[in-house]
C-alpha positions, 0 to 999 in steps of 0.5 A: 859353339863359335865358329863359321855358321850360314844363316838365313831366314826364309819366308815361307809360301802357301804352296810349301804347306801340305793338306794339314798345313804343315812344311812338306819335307820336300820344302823342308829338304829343298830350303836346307838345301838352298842354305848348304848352295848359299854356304858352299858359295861363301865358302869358295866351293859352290856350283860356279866355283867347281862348274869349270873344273867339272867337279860337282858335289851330289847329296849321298844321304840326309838324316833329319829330326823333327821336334814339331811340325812347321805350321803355316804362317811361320817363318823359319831359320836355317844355320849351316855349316860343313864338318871336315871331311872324311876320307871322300865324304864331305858332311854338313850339320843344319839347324832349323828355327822358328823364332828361337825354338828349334824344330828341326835337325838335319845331318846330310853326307855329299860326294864331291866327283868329276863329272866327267867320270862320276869316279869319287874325288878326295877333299885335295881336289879342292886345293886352298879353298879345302885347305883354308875352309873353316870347318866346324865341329858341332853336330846338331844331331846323331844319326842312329845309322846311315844305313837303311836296310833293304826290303825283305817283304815290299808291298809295290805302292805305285809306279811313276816315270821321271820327267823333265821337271823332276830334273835338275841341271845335273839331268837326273831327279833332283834328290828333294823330289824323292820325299814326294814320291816316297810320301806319296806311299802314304793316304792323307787318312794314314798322315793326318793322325800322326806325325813324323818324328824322322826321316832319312833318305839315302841315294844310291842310283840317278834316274834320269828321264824317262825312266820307271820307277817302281815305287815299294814299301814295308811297314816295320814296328815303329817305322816304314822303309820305302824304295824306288827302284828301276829294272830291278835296281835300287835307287833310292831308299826312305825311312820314316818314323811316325808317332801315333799321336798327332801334334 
């Protein structure tokens, strides 16, 4: 399908790889991630761009399908684009290739709110740059369901403290360093004889520093819902769906 498309290659480095030598998620979600800043600046809505109208753009939930791992020593191409908005939630549609081959998908949902208030802002905000951005409708994926259901039975995992270099320029965890702590419910003897088909994570909470996060976990038929919650309070929820057999 023709129309607007970011593309960028990435060379990747040992420290992106995890103990079986495969992209981490985080480094996956942390890479199309870069790819969305590097396309909302072409397109006239990135960080500068909305910093002084103190306007921002926070991830609410991201979807992705694995065909196969990354392995060390590849490089990857990430293409993204923005699909028209939807009442306040802006989406955008990533693919991820290793030469041609793709070997992943990733369909992401974000919120464009003042900073100020965090009260949720409508695509009009944005004036022209809304009005004359060449939106796409291509999905590269279907996600199943936004919606991750809560834990009915979870098992507490660990408990961590979020800290400055958890953080970003927003002053709360950056969203990529959730996948750490949600995959770090996992023993590297569970992981190592599967692989990951899919995963999504959704945010419903900031945690700012300082603060504790109880990390949970329920295994299900098929899949594992993790949560991270605080006082009590859900911030963030993780689904992962693993096949028995490794690649």
């Amino acid at each position: 399908m023709e129309g607007y498309c970011n593309r960028k290659t990435y060379e990747l480095r040992y420290s992106d790889f995890d103990f079986k030598d495969e992209l981490t998620l985080t480094a996956l979600l942390a890479l199309v991630q870069e790819s969305a800043c590097r396309s909302a600046d072409e397109l006239g809505f990135g960080y500068d761009d909305l910093r002084p109208l103190k306007f921002g753009f926070l991830v609410v939930n991201t979807y992705c399908e694995l065909r196969r791992p990354v392995r060390l020593g590849e490089r990857i191409t990430v293409e993204t684009w923005p699909l028209p908005p939807r009442h306040i939630i802006f989406e955008r549609d990533y693919r991820v290739l290793s030469g041609k081959e793709e070997v992943a998908a990733l369909a992401s949902r974000w919120c464009l709110v003042d900073l100020n208030t965090f009260a949720l802002l409508p695509p009009e905000r944005m004036g022209d740059v809304h009005t004359d951005c060449p939106y796409r409708n291509e999905k590269t994926v279907e996600v199943p369901n936004w919606k991750i259901g809560k834990l009915t039975d979870g098992k507490e995992m660990y408990r961590m403290r979020v800290n400055q270099s958890h953080c970003d320029h927003y002053f709360h965890a950056n969203n990529t360093r959730y996948l750490d702590f949600f995959t770090d419910c996992f023993s590297m003897e569970e992981l190592a004889a599967r692989r990951i088909r899919s995963f999504q994570i959704s945010y419903a909470k900031q945690a700012k520093e300082g603060r504790e996060l109880v990390l949970l976990r329920q295994d299900f038929d098929g899949y594992t819902i993790c949560e991270a919650r605080s006082d009590g309070e859900l911030l963030t929820q993780f689904r992962v769906d693993l096949a028995e057999d490794a690649v």
